[in-house]
C-alpha positions in Angstrom: 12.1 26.1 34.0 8.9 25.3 31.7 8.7 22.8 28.7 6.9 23.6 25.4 4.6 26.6 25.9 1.9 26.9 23.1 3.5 30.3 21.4 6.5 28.4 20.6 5.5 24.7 20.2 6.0 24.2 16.6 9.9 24.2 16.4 12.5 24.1 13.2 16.0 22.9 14.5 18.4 24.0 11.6 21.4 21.8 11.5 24.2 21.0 8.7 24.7 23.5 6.4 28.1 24.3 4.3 30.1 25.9 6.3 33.5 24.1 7.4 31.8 23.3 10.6 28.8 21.5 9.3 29.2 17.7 11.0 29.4 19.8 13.9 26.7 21.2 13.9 24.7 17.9 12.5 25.7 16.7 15.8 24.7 19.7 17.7 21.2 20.2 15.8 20.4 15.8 16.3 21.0 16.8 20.5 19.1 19.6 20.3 16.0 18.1 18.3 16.0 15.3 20.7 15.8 17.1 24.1 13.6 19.9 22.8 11.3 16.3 22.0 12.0 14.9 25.7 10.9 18.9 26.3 7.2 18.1 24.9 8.1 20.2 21.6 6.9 19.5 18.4 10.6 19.6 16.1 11.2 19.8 12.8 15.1 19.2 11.8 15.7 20.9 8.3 19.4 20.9 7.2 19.5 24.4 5.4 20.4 24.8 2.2 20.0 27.1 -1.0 16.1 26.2 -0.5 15.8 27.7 3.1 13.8 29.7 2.9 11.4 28.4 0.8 11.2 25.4 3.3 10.4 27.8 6.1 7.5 29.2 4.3 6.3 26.0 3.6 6.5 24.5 7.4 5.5 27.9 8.9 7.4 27.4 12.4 6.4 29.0 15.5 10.2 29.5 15.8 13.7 28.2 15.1 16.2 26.6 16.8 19.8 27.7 14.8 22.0 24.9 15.5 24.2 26.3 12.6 28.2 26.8 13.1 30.5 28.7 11.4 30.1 30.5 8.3 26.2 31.5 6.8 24.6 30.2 10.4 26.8 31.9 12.9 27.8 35.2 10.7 24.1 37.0 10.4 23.4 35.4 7.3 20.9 33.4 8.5 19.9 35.6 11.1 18.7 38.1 8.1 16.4 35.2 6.1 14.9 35.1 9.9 14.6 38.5 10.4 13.5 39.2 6.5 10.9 36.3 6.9 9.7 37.5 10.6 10.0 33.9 12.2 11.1 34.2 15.8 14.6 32.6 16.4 17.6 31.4 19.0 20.8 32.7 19.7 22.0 36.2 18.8 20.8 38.9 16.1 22.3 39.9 12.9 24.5 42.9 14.4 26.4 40.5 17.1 26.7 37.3 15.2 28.2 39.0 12.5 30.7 41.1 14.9 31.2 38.0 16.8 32.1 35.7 13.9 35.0 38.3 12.3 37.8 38.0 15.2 39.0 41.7 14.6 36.1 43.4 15.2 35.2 41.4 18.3 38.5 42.6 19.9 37.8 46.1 18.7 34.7 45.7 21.5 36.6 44.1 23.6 39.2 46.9 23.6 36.4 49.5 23.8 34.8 47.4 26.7 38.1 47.6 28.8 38.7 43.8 27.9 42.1 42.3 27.8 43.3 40.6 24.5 46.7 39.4 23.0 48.2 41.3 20.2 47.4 40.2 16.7 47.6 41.6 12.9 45.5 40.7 10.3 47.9 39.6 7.0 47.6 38.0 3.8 47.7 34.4 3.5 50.9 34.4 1.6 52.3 36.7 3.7 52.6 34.2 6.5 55.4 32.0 4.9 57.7 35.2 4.3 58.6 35.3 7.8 57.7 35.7 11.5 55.0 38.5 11.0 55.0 38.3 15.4 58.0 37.2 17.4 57.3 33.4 18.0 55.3 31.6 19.7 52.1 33.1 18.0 49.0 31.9 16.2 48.0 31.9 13.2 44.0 31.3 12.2 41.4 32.2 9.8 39.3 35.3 11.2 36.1 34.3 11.0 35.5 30.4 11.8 35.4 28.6 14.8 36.1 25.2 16.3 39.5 25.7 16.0 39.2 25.0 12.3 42.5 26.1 10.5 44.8 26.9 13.4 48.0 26.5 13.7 50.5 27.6 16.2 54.3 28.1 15.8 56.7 27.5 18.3 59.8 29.5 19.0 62.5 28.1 16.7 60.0 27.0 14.2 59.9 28.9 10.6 57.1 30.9 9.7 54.5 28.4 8.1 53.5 28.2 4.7 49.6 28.6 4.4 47.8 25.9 2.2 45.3 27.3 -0.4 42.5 26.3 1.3 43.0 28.8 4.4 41.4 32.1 3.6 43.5 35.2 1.3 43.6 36.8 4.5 44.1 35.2 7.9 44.8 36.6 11.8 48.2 36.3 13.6 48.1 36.5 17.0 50.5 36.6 19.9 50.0 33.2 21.7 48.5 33.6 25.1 50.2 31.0 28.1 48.6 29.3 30.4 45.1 27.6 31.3 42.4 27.1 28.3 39.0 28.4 30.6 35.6 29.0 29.2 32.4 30.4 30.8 28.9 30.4 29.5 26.4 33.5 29.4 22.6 32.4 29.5 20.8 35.5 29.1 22.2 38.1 32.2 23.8 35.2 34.3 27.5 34.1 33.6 27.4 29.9 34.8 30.6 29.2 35.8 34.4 28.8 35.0 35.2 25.8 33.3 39.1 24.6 32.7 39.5 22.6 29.7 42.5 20.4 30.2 44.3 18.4 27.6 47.5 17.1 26.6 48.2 19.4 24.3 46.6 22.2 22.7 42.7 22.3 22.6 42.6 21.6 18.9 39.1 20.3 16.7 40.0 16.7 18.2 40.6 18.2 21.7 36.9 19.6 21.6 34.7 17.0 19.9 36.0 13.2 20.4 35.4 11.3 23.5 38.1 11.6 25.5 39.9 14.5 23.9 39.6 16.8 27.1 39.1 17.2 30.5 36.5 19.7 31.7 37.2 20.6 35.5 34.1 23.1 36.4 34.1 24.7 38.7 37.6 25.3 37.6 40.3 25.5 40.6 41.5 28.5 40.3 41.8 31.5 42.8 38.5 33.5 43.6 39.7 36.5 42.3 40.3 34.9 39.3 37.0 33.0 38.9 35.0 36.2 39.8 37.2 38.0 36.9 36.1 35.4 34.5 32.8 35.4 35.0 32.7 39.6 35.2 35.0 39.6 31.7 32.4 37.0 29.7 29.1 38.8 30.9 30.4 41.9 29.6 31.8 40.4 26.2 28.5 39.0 25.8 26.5 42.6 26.3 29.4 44.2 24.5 29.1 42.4 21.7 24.9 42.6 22.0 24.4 39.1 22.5 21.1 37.4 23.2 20.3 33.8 24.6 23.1 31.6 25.2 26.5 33.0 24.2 30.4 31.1 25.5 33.4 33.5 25.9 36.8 31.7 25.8 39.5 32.6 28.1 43.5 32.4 28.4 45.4 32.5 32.0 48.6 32.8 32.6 48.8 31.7 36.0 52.0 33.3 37.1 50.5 36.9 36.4 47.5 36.9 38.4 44.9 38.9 37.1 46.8 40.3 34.6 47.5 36.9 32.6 43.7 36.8 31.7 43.7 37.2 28.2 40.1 36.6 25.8 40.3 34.8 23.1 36.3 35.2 21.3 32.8 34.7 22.1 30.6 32.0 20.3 27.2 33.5 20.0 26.1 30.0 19.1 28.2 27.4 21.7 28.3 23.7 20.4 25.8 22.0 22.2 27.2 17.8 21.8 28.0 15.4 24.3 31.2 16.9 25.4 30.3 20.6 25.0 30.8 23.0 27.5 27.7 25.3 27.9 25.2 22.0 28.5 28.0 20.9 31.2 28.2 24.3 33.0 24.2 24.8 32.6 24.1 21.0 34.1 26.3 21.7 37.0 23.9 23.9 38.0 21.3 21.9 38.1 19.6 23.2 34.6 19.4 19.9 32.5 20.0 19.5 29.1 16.4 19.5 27.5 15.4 22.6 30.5 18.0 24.4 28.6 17.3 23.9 25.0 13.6 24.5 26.5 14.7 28.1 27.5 16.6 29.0 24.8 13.3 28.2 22.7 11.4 30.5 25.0 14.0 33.3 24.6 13.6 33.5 21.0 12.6 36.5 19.0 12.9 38.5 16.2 14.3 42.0 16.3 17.4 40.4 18.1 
């Protein structure tokens, strides 16, 4: 892998935002900036706002670096203001963002594609509290945001939960799926590897971003067949979905089914990229390091995505 290259040396890294992932994403865009620096880039960090665009037309970037998560910078919203604005960017296009951010319609690909997933209805907020809408345990979670933001999972002999205001009017419910928490990383056509994510209990928003709040075993120990599964089911999530760059497909398995307890969960078109992330770890453990990969994805950006 190269460094800078002089068609993409002027770089924005967008960062922050208002979605209800934006510290996040301030953390991932502040990693990013640095090793793209360590990478010989010239980086500009912007944290986008109502005035995005207008900024971009002022710094005229050679391309940009979407650290955005969640809502606006994940969904194809800012993926259009690129497009509209023909600056060459990272990550995925309008058409798979946006299907990647809604839950629903990314299982509707998956389902097309031949790829398992658990059972789930789509309900109104309020609806929730009325009663079990799924036999117990299940899940219940907002459709379109990540980082486990607004999850919450109810236990057999637990009442249906009552929904706070500030969860969406209309939220996903979704059989629970046993078993291993497993992750694997697409970087362009090459699946990395298998991580397992352990924890001590379930891998919530604290589970993922403080120090200490999993275990990542990679490769995972897990049978062969199991681990070539993984790494079949993500790459073809991630062309299902129309994915470009650096995508991360999250896995369930139920260890006393075999292949048959393999369940996915999403893909995130734009994986967290902070100290305890999972696509710089798998993308380490094979020997690409963290500024080499942020280098990459640089050199993978386009528009036209």
């Amino acid at each position: 892998m190269t460094g800078a290259s002089s068609r993409m040396s002027r770089v924005v890294v967008l960062k922050g935002g208002f979605s209800a992932e934006r510290e996040v994403s301030l953390v991932t865009g502040a990693a990013c900036a640095k090793a793209l620096r360590e990478a010989g880039y010239n980086v500009i960090e912007v944290d986008a706002g109502p005035d995005l665009a207008a900024q971009l037309t002022e710094i005229k970037p050679d391309v940009v670096f979407n650290a955005l998560h969640g809502r606006w910078g994940e969904d194809g919203c800012v993926q259009g203001v690129l497009e509209w604005l023909q600056i060459p960017y990272t990550h995925s296009g309008v058409m798979a963002s946006a299907i990647a951010m809604d839950k629903t319609r990314t299982k509707e690909v998956y389902r097309t594609a031949g790829l398992p997933i658990a059972d789930s209805r789509i309900v109104g907020r309020d609806v929730v509290g009325q009663g079990h809408v799924l036999p117990p345990p299940y899940v219940v979670k907002p459709n379109n945001e990540g980082s486990s933001v607004g999850v919450y999972i109810v236990q057999q002999g637990q009442d249906a939960p009552v929904m706070p205001e500030t969860m969406p009017a209309t939220v996903m419910v979704e059989a629970y799926a046993p078993g291993h928490e497993m992750s694997v990383s697409v970087m362009g056509d090459r699946a990395l590897c298998v991580t397992d994510i352990i924890t001590q209990g379930w891998y919530d928003f604290d589970a993922k971003y403080k120090p200490g709040g999993s275990r990542h075993q990679l490769p995972a120990n897990i049978p062969a067949e199991i681990e070539a599964a993984c790494l079949d089911y993500a790459l073809r999530a991630h062309r299902a979905l129309g994915c470009r760059g650096l995508s991360r497909t999250d896995i369930r398995w139920d260890d006393t089914k075999g292949l048959a307890g393999l369940i996915l969960l999403e893909t995130n078109t734009q994986p967290g990229m902070t100290p305890t992330s999972l696509s710089p770890e798998q993308a380490a453990h094979l020997g690409i390091s963290f500024p080499e990969l942020c280098a990459w994805i640089v050199e993978d950006a386009s528009c036209n995505r």
